[in-house]
C-alpha positions as CSV (number, residue, x, y, z in Angstrom):
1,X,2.0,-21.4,-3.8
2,X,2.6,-18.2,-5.8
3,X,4.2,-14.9,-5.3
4,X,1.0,-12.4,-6.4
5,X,2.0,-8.7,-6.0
6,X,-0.7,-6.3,-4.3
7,X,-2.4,-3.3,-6.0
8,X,-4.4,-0.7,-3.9
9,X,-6.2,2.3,-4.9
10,X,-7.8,5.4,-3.2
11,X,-11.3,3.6,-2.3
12,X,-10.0,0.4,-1.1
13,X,-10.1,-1.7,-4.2
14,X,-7.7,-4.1,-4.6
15,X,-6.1,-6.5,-7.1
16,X,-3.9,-9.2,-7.0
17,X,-1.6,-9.9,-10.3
18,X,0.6,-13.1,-9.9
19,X,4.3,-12.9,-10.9
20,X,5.8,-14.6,-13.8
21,X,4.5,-16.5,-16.3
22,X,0.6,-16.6,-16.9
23,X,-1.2,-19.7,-18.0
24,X,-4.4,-18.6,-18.6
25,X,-2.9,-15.7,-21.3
26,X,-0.9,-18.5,-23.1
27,X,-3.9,-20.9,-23.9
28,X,-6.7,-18.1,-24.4
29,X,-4.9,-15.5,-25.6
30,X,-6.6,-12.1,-26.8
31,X,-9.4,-13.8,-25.1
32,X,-8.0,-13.6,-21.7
33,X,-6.7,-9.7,-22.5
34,X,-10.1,-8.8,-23.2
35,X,-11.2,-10.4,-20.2
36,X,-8.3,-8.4,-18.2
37,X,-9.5,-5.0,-20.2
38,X,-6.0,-4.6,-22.0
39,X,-8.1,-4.1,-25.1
40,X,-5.9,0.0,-25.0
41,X,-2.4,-1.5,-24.2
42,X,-2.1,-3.2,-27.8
43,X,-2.1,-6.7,-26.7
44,X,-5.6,-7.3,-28.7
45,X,-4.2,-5.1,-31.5
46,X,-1.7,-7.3,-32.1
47,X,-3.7,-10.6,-32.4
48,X,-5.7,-8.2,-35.1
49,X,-2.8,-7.8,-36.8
50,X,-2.1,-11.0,-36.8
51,X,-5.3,-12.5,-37.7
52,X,-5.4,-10.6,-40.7
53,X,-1.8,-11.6,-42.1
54,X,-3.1,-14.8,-41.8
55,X,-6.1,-14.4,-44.0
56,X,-3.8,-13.0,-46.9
57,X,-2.4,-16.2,-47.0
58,X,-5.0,-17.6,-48.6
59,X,-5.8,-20.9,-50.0
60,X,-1.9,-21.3,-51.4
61,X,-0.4,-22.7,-48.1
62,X,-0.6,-25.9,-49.7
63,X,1.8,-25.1,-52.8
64,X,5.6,-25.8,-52.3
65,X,6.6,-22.2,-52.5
66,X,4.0,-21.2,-50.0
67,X,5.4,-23.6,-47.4
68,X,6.7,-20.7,-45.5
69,X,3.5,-19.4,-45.3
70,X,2.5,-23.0,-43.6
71,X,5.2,-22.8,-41.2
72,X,3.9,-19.0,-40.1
73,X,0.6,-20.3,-40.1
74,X,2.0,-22.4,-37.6
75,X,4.5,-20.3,-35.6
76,X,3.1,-16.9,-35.5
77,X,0.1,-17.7,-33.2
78,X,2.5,-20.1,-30.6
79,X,4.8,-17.1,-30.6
80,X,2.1,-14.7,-29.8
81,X,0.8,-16.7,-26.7
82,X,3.8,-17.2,-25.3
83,X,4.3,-13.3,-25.9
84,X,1.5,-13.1,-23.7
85,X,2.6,-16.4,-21.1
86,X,5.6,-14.4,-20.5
87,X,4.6,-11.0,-20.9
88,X,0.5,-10.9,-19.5
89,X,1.0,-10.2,-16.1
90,X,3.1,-7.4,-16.1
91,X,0.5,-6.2,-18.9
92,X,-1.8,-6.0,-16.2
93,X,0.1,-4.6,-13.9
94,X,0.8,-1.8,-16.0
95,X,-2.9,-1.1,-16.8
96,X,-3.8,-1.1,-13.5
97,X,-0.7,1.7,-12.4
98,X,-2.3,3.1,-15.3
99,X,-5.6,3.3,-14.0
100,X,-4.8,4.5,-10.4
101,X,-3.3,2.0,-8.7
102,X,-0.3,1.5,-6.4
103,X,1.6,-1.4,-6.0
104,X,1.3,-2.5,-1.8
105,X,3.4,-5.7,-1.5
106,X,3.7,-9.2,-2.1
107,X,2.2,-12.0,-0.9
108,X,2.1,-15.5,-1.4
109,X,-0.8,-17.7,-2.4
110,X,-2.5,-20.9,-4.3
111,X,-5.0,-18.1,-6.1
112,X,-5.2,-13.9,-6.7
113,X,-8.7,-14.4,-4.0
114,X,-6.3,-16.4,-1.3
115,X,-3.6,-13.4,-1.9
116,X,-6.3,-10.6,-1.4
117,X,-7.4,-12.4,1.6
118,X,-3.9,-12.9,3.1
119,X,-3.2,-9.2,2.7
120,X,-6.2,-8.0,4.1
121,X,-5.7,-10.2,7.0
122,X,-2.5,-9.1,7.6
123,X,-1.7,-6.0,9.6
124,X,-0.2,-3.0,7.3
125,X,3.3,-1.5,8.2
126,X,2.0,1.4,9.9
127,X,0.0,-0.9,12.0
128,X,2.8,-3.3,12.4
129,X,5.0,0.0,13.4
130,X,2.6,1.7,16.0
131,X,2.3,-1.6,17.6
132,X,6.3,-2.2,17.8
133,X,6.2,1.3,19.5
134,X,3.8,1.0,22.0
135,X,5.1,-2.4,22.9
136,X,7.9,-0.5,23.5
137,X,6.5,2.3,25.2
138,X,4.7,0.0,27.6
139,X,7.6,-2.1,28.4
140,X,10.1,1.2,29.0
141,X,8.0,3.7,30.4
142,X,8.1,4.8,34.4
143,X,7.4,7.7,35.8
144,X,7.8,6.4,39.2
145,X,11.5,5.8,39.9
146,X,13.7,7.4,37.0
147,X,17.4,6.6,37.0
148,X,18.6,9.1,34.3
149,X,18.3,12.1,32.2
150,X,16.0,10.8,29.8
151,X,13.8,9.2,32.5
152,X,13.1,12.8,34.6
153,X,12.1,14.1,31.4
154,X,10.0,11.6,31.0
155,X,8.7,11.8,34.3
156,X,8.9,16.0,33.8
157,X,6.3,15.8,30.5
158,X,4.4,13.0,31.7
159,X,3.2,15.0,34.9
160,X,2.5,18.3,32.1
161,X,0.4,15.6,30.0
162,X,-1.3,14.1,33.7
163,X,0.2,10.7,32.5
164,X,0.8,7.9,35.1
165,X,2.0,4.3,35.4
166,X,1.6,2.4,32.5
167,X,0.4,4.2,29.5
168,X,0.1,4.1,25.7
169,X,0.8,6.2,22.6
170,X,-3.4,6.4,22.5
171,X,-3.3,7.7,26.1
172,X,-1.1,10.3,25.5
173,X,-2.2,11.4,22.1
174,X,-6.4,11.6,23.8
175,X,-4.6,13.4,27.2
176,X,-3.2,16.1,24.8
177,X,-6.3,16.8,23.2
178,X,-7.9,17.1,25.9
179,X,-5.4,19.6,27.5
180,X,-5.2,22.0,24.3
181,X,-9.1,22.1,24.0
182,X,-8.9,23.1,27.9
183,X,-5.8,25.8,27.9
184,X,-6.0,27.1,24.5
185,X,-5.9,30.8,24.3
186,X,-8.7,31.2,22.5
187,X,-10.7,29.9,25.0
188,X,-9.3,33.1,27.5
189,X,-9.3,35.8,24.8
190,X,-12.1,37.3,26.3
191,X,-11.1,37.3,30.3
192,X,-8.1,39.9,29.6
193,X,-4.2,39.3,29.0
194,X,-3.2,38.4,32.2
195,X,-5.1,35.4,31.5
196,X,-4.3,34.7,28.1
197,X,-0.3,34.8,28.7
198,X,-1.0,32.1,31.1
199,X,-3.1,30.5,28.8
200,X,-0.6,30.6,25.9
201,X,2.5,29.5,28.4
202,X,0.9,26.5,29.8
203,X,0.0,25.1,25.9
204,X,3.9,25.9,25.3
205,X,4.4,23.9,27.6
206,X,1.8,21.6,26.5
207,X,3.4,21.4,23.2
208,X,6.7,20.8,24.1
209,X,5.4,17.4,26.3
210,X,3.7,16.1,23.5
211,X,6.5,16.6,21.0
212,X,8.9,15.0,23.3
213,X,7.0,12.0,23.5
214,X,6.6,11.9,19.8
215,X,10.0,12.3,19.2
216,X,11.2,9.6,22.0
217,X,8.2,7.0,20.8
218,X,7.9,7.7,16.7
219,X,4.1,8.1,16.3
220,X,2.1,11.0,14.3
């Protein structure tokens, strides 16, 4: 199993970069960056580079004063895959913040498609929040025999919303819209002020039962 850290962006793509050190970039190289599109970030500029101060050495390597030129030969390509071993991933990372992307979370998987999975499988925060609260809500809430302060409110904003028994945060969200599409003023403008004022005091008071229970219960 490996850590791989979550990318999202607007449009529901998402990518999956694993942490650490990156095989795949340490045996194929500008190969695998072109494959990973880090052709802009430098990584395949490099390799150029490279490449060509090896041609310059030529046919000499051979020749005891061009031994050093043997040895780089030798070194300079090792040391620029395991650049990219160590370096690849957060190389990709970087092109994807680049390109839109947010980072989400980690998760941990045998492969980057096992990761995606695994996060889209999970529920988000926000779910795993309005869940916690209306567990909560369900388990607390009584409108039928209140024992303190909190509870007669409770009981007080629940009869304003027509809330009864057992309820959830979707029950009292779909209640309140249904109350301020009925008492809004603007549906009264026209039937005179007498009216309207009680129009506008009864979605005060409409107001003031839904942001209690949004307050008490954390939702949006």
């Amino acid at each position: 199993m490996h850590e791989y850290r979550i990318y999202k962006r607007v449009g529901g793509e998402i990518r999956a970069v694993k942490r650490g050190w990156s095989w795949p970039a340490f045996f194929f190289s500008w190969i695998w960056a072109f494959t990973k599109k880090l052709t802009a970030s430098g990584v395949v500029g490099v390799w150029v580079y490279l490449w060509v101060y090896l041609m310059t050495l030529g046919d000499s390597i051979g020749t005891i004063r061009d031994a050093g030129d043997a040895l780089a030969a030798i070194v300079l390509p090792l040391a620029y895959n395991l650049w990219l071993g160590v370096k690849g991933n957060k190389f990709v990372e970087n092109n994807l913040i680049k390109k839109g992307f947010k980072f989400t979370g980690t998760v941990n998987a045998a492969t980057a498609e096992g990761a995606i999975a695994s996060f889209l499988s999970s529920p988000s925060e926000e779910d795993r929040s309005q869940r916690r609260a209306e567990e909560d809500f369900k388990q607390s809430q009584s409108y039928n025999a209140p024992s303190n302060e909190d509870l007669e409110n409770a009981k007080r904003y629940g009869k304003i919303l027509g809330l009864h028994g057992k309820v959830t945060i979707d029950d009292i969200k779909q209640n309140y819209r249904d109350l301020i599409a009925k008492y809004h003023p603007d549906k009264v403008q026209h039937l005179g002020e007498e009216l309207q004022r009680i129009a506008e005091e009864k979605t005060k008071e409409i107001n003031e039962a839904y942001e209690y229970f949004k307050k008490k219960y954390s939702f949006d």
